[in-house]
C-alpha positions as CSV (number, residue, x, y, z in Angstrom):
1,X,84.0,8.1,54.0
2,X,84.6,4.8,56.2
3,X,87.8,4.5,57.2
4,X,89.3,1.0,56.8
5,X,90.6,-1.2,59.8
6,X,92.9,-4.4,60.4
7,X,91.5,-7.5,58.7
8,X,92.2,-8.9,62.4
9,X,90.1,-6.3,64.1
10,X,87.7,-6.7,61.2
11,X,87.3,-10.3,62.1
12,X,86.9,-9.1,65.9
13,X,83.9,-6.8,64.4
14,X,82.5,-10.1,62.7
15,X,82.6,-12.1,65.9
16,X,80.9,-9.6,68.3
17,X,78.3,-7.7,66.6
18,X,76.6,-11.0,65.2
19,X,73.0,-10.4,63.8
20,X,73.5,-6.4,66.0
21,X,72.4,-3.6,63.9
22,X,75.7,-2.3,62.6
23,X,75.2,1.5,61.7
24,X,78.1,1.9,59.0
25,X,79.9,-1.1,57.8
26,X,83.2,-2.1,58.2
27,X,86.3,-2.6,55.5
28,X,89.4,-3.8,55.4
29,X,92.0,-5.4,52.8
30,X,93.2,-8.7,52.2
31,X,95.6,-9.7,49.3
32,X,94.9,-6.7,48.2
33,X,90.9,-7.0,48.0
34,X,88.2,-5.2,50.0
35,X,86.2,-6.8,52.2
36,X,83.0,-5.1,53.4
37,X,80.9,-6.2,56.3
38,X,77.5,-5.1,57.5
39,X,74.0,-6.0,57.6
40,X,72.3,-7.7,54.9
41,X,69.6,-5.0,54.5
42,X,72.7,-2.4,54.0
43,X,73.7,-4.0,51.0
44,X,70.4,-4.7,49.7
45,X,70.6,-0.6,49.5
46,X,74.0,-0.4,48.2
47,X,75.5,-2.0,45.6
48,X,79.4,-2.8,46.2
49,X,80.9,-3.4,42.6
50,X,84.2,-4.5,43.6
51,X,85.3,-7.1,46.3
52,X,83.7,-9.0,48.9
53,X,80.6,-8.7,51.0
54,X,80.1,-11.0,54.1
55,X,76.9,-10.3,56.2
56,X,74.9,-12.5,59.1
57,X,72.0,-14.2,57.4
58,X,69.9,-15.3,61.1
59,X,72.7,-17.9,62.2
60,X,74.9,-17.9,59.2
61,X,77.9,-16.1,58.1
62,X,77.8,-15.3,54.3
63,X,81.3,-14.2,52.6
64,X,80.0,-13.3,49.2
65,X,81.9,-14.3,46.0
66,X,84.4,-11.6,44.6
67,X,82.5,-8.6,42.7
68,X,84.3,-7.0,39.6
69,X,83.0,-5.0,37.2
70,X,85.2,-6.2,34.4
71,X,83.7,-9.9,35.6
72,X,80.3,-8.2,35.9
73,X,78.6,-9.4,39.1
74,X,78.0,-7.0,41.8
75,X,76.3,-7.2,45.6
76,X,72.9,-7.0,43.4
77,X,73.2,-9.8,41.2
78,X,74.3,-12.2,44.4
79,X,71.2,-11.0,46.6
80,X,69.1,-11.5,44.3
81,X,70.4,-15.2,43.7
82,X,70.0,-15.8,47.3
83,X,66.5,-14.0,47.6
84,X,65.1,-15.9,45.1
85,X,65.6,-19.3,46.8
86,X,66.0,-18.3,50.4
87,X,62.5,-20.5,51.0
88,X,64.1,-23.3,49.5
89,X,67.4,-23.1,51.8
90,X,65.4,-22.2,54.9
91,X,63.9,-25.8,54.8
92,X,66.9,-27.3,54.4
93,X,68.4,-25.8,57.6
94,X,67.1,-27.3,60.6
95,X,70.1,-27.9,62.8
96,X,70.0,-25.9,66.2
97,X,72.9,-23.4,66.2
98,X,72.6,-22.8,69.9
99,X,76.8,-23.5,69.9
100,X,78.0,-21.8,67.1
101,X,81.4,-19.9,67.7
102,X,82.7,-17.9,64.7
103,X,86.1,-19.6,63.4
104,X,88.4,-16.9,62.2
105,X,90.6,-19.4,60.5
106,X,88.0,-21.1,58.8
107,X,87.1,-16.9,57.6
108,X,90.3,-16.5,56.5
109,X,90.0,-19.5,54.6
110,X,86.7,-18.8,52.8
111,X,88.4,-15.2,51.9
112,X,91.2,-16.7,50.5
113,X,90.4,-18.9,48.2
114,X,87.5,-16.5,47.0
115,X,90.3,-14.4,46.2
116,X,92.3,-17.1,44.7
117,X,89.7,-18.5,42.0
118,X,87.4,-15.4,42.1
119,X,85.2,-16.5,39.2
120,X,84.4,-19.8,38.2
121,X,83.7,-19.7,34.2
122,X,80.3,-20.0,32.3
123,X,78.5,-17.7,34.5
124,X,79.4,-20.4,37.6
125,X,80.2,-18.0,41.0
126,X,80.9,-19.6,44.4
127,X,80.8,-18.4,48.1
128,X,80.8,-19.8,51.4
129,X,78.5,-20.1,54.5
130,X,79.7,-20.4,57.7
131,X,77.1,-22.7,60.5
132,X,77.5,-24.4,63.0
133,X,81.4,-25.3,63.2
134,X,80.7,-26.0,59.3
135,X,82.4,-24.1,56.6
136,X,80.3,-25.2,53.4
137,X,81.1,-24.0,49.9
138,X,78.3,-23.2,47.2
139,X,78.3,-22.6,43.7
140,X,75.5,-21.5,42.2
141,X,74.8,-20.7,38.4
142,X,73.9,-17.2,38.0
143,X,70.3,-16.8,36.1
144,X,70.7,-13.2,35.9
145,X,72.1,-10.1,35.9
146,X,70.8,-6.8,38.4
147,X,69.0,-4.0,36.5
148,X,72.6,-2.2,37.2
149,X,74.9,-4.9,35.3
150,X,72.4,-5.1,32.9
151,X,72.7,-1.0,31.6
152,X,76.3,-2.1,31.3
153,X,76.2,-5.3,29.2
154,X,73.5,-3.6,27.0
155,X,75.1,-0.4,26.7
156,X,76.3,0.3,22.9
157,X,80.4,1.5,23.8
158,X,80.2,-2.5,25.4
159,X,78.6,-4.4,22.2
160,X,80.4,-2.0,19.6
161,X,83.6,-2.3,21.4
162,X,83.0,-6.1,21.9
163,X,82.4,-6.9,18.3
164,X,85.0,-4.3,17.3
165,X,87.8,-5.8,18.9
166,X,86.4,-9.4,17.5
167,X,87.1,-8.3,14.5
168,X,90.5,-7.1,14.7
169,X,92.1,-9.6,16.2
170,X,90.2,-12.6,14.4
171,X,88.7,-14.1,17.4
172,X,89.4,-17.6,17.0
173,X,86.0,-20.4,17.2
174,X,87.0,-23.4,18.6
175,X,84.4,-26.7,18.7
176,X,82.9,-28.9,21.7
177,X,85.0,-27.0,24.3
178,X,81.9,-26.8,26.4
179,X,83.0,-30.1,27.1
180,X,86.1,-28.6,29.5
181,X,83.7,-27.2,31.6
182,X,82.7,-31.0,32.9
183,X,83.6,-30.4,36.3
184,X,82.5,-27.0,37.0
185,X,79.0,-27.4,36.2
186,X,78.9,-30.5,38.0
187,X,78.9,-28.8,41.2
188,X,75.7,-26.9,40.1
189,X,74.5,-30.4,40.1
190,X,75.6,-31.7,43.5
191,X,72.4,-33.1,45.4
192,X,73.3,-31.0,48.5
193,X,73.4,-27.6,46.8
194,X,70.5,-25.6,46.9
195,X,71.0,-23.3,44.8
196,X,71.6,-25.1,41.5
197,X,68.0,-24.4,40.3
198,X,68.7,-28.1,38.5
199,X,66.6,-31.1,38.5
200,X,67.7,-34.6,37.3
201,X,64.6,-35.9,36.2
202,X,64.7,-39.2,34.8
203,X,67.0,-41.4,33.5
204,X,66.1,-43.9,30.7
205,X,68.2,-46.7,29.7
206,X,67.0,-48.6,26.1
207,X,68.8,-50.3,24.0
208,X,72.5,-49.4,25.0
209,X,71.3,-45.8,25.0
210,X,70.9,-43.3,28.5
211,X,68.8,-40.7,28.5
212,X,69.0,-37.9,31.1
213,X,66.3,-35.5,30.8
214,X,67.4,-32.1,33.1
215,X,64.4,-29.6,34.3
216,X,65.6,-25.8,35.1
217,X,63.0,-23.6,36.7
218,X,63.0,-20.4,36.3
219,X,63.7,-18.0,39.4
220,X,60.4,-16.4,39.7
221,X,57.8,-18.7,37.6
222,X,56.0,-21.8,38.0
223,X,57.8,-23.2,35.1
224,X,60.3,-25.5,34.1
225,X,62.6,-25.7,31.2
226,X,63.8,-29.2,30.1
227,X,66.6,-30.3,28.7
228,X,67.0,-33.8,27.4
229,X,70.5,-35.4,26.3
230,X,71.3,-39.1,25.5
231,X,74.5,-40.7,24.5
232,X,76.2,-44.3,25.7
233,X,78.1,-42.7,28.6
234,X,75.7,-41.5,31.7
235,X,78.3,-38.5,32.1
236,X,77.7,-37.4,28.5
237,X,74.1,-37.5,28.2
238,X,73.7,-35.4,31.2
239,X,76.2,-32.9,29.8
240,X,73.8,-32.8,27.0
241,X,70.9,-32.3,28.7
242,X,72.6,-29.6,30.8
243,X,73.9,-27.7,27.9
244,X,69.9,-27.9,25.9
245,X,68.5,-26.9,29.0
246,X,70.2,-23.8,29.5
247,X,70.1,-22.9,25.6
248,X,66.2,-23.2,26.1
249,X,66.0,-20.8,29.1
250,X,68.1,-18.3,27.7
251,X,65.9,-18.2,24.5
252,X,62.5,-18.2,26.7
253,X,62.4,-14.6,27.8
254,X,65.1,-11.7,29.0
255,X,67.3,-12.6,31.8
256,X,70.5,-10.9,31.5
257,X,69.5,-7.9,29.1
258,X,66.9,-4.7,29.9
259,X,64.0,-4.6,27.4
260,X,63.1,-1.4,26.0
261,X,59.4,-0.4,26.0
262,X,58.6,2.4,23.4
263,X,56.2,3.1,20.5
264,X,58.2,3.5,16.6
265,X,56.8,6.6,16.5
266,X,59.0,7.6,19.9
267,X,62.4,5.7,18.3
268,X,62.1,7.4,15.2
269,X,61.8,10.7,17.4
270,X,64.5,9.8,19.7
271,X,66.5,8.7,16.1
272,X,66.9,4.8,16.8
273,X,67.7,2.2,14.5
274,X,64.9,-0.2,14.4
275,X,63.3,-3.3,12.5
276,X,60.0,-2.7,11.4
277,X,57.8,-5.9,12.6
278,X,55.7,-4.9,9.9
279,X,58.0,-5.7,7.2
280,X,58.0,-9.3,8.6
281,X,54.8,-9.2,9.5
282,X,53.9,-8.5,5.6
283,X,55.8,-10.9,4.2
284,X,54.2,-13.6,6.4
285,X,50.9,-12.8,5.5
286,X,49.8,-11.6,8.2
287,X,47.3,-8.9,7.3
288,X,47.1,-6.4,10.8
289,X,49.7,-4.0,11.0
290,X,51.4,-2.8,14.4
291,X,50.1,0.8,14.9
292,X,53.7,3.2,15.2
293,X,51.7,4.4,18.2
294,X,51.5,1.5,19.5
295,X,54.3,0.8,22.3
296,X,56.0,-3.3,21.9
297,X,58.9,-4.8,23.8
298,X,62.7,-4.0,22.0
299,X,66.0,-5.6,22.8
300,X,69.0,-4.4,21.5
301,X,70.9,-6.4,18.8
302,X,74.3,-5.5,17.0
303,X,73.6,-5.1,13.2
304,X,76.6,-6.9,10.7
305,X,75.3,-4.5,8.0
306,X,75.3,-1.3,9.5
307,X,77.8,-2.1,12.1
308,X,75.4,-0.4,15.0
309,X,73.0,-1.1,17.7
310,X,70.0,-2.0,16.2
311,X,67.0,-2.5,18.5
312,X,64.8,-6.0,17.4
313,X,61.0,-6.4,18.4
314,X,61.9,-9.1,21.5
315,X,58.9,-11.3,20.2
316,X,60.7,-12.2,17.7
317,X,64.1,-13.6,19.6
318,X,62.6,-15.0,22.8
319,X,60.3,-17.5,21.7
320,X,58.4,-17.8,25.6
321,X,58.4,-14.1,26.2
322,X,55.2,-14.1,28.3
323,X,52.8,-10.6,28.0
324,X,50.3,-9.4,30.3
325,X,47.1,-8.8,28.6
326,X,47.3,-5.1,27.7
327,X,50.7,-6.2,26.0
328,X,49.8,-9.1,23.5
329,X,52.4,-10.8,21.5
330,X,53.2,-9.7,18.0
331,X,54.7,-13.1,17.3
332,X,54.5,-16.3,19.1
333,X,57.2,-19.3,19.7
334,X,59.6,-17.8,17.1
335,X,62.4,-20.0,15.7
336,X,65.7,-18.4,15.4
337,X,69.5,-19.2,15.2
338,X,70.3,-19.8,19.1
339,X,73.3,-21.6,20.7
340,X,75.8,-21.6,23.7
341,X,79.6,-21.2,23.6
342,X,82.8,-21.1,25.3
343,X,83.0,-17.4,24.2
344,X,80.8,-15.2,22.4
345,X,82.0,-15.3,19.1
346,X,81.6,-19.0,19.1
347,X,78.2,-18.7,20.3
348,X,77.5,-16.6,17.6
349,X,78.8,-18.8,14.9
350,X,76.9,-21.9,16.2
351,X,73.7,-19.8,16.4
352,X,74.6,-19.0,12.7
353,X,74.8,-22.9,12.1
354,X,71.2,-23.0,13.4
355,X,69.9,-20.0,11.4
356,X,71.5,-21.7,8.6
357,X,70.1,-25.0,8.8
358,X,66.5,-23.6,9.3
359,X,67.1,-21.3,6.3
360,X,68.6,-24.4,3.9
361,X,65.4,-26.9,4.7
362,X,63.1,-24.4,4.3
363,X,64.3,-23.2,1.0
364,X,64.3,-26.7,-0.3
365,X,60.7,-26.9,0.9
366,X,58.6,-23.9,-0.1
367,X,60.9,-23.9,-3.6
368,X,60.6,-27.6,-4.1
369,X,64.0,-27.5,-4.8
370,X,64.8,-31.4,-4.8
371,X,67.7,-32.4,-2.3
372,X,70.9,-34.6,-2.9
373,X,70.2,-37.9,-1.2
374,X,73.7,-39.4,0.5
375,X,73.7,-43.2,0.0
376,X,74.1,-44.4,3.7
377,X,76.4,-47.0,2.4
378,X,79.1,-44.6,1.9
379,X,78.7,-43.4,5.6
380,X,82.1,-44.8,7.9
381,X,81.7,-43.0,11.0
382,X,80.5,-45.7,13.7
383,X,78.9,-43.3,15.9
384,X,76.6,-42.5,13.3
385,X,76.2,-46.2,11.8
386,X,75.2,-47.3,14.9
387,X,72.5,-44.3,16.0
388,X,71.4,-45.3,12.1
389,X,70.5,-48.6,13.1
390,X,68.6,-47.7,16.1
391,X,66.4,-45.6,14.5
392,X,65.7,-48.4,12.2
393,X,65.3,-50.7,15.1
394,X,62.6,-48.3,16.2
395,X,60.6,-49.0,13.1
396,X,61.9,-46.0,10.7
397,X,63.0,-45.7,7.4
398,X,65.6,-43.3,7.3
399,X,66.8,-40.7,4.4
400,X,69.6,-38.6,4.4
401,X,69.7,-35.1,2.3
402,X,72.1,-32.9,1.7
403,X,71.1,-29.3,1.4
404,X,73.7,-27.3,1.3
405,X,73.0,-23.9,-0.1
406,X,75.2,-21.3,-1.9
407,X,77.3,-20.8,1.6
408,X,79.8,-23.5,1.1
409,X,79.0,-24.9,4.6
410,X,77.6,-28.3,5.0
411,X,73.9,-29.1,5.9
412,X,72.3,-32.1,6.0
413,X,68.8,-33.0,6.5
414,X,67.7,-36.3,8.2
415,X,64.1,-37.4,6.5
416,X,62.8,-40.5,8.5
417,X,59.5,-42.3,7.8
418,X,57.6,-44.7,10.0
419,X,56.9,-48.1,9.4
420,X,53.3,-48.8,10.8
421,X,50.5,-46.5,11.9
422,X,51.9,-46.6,15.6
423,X,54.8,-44.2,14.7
424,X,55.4,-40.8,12.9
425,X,54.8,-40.9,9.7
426,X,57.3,-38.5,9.1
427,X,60.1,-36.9,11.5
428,X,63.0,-34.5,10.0
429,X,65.9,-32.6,11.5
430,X,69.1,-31.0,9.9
431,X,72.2,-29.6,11.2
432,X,75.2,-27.5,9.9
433,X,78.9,-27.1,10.5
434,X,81.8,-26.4,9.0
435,X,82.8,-30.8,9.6
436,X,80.5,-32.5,7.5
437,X,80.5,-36.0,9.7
438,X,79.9,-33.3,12.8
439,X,77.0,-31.9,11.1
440,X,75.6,-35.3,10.2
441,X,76.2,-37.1,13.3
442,X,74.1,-34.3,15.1
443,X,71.2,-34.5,12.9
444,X,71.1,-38.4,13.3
445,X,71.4,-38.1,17.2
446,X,68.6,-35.4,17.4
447,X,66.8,-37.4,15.3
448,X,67.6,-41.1,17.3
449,X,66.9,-39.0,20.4
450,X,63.2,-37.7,19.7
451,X,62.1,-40.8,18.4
452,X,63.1,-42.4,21.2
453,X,61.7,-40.3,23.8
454,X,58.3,-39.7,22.0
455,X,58.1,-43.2,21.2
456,X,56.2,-44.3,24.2
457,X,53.4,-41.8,23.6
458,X,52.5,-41.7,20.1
459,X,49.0,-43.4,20.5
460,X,48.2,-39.8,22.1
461,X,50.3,-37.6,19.9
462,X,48.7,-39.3,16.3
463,X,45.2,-38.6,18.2
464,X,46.4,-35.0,18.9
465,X,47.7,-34.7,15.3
466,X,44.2,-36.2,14.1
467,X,42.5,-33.3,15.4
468,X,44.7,-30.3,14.4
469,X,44.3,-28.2,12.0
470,X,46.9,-25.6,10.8
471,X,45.7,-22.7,13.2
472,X,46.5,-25.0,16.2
473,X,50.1,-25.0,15.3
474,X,51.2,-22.3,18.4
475,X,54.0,-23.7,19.9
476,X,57.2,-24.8,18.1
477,X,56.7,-28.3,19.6
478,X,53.1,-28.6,17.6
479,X,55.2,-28.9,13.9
480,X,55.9,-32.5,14.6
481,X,53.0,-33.4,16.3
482,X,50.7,-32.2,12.8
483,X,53.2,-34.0,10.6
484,X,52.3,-37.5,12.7
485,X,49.6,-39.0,10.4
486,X,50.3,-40.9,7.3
487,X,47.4,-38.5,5.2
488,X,49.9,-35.3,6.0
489,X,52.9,-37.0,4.7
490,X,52.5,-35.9,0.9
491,X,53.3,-32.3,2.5
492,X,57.2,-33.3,2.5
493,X,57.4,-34.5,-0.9
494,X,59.4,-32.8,-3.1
């Protein structure tokens, strides 16, 4: 066991044995929190679950964020955040640090306000680096959790207990309070900080109207998710675009729970819950079944039924998983209920909205089950008058439907069809929540905001759409593009 020294001889320890390969580390307390220091390789080995880690990175002194179990980041989690764009930061830091001097004070200041707002909220962690007589704070958004926090987040006492407690206590869901964490995530913005993994893009400005379109790569592919938000306020559309782009990564593939790899023949031995992808696979027509010898990818889900873990094929939640070619895909681009929130039961509930609105339109649709149109004259809300009028302006008829289903929630389906061969000859969204102006107003601006972003290209989406056939449809952006052309159009009446 290391036995713990003076925070001031600690900072001694700090100061002389810079970039020296330190056989044990060092610890000491501070307000009541440990502090570790060694090299960086130590920790790579061992992973500290509570306090704070500082290490020498070449010329730099690191002082980690603080680690907490009940907050679930460990030394893991923020190595691998750093690992994964060190190349990135290494260009960036080209200043000669022939006269760096190690400033205890400015230590003792990182340390305490680490300790003082440990854990920025919606996954947003800071930590500081200390370089040449600089003291520079960095927040970073973390992508991911270690293979260590993960067992514990996926781990049935945690979800049962989670959903348990939810509901006992009712859980409150509160709306748009996403918005509160304005300044927060726009220090994962800043310009200067590297690891924000954030791209502004482009910003467009028609018509009254900014568009802010946000790219987020992911840590360890050549591939970038996009986000896209517009509004009449700068700030606002890139909140949007923010908030889409991290709702699309999340649903692309696994990043903060462990997939399962196993055959149904070895869960039914092992006695696991399970869904059959050949039930769905059955119902969808789809004629070849998935051998139970056969091993697929699994994540674990909580079942509302049952009230248990219940383990989901993962092809049919993350709509990007990608799959070696021993490992094909039992489903591709799937389309499910998927949202953020400022907690997880809100998250839940907004992902329900989703599931909901897909469920309404295409009950409507495959039943021909005719909708209630809403008379737009009856419409008050100016937000939604006004995004009305530029969709017309861009050369669309619009129709709005109400589809509300036998779950008293309201759903509304925005039907628009272009005027002219240079447009979509049809376009449709829908959106549900509990406000029935809310739910509208977010169909409208979805709607308002596709048309005007895919505006400027549709001589080559119509071509595209001229040339599809059904079996082309592989991506969930495709749907649109086949429904471009005027001889499709009878499709969508009913």
């Amino acid at each position: 066991m290391i036995k713990p020294i003076s925070f001031y001889a600690f900072i001694d320890k700090i100061s002389t044995t810079r970039n020296e390969n330190i056989n044990s580390p060092y610890i000491t307390t501070f307000n009541g929190k440990k502090i570790v220091y060694g090299t960086k390789q130590y920790f790579e080995v061992h992973r500290i679950t509570d306090g704070i880690i500082t290490f020498w990175d070449k010329n730099e002194l690191i002082v980690s964020p603080l680690f907490s179990k009940k907050l679930q980041i460990c030394s893991k989690c923020f190595l691998n955040q750093r690992n994964t764009y060190q190349n990135v930061q290494e260009k960036e830091f080209i200043t000669s640090f022939n006269n760096f001097k190690f400033n205890d004070n400015w230590f003792t200041h990182a340390i305490t306000s680490i300790i003082k707002e440990p854990l920025d909220t919606f996954n947003l962690f800071h930590y500081y680096i200390l370089n040449n007589f600089e003291l520079k704070l960095t927040h970073f958004y973390r992508v991911s959790l270690c293979s260590k926090c993960r067992e514990t987040k996926d781990s049935e006492v945690y979800v049962l207990n989670y959903f348990n407690e939810m509901k006992r206590n009712q859980m409150p869901v509160k709306t748009n309070v996403l918005r509160s964490k304005r300044k927060k995530i726009r220090h994962v913005l800043a310009n200067e900080n590297k690891d924000s993994n954030f791209f502004i893009f482009k910003d467009l400005l028609d018509a009254n109207t900014i568009s802010t379109e946000i790219y987020f790569k992911h840590n360890d592919e050549e591939e970038f998710i996009s986000g896209i938000g517009t509004s009449s306020e700068l700030i606002d559309s890139e909140e949007m675009a923010i908030f889409e782009a991290l709702e699309s990564f999340t649903g692309t593939k696994p990043v903060s729970s462990k997939s399962i790899y196993m055959s149904m023949t070895e869960l039914s031995d092992k006695g696991i819950d399970y869904f059959d992808p050949n039930h769905y696979l059955s119902n969808a027509g789809v004629s070849k079944k998935i051998d139970n010898e056969s091993k697929i990818y699994w994540t674990k889900s909580y079942s509302s039924l049952t009230q248990s873990i219940y383990l989901i094929p993962e092809d049919f939640i993350y709509y990007k998983t990608l799959r070696s070619k021993d490992s094909k895909k039992i489903v591709n681009a799937s389309s499910n209920g998927h949202a953020l929130g400022n907690s997880m039961s809100e998250a839940i509930v907004f992902s329900i909205f989703e599931l909901l609105e897909r469920d309404a339109f295409l009950v409507h649709w495959y039943a021909n089950k005719k909708p209630m149109e809403i008379d737009k004259i009856t419409i008050c809300d100016e937000e939604i008058i006004s995004d009305l009028d530029k969709i017309e302006g861009l050369g669309y008829e619009v129709h709005i439907f109400k589809i509300t289903l036998e779950i008293d929630i309201p759903i509304y389906w925005v039907y628009s069809e272009g005027i002219g061969k240079d447009r979509f000859a049809t376009y449709s969204t829908s959106s549900a929540h509990y406000d029935s102006v809310t739910a509208l107003k977010s169909a409208v601006g979805e709607t308002l905001l596709a048309l005007s972003y895919y505006g400027k290209g549709m001589d080559s989406i119509i071509e595209k759409s001229k040339n599809m056939t059904r079996d082309e449809i592989i991506n969930v952006a495709d749907h649109p593009i086949y429904y471009a052309i005027q001889e499709r159009k009878k499709i969508l009446v009913f």
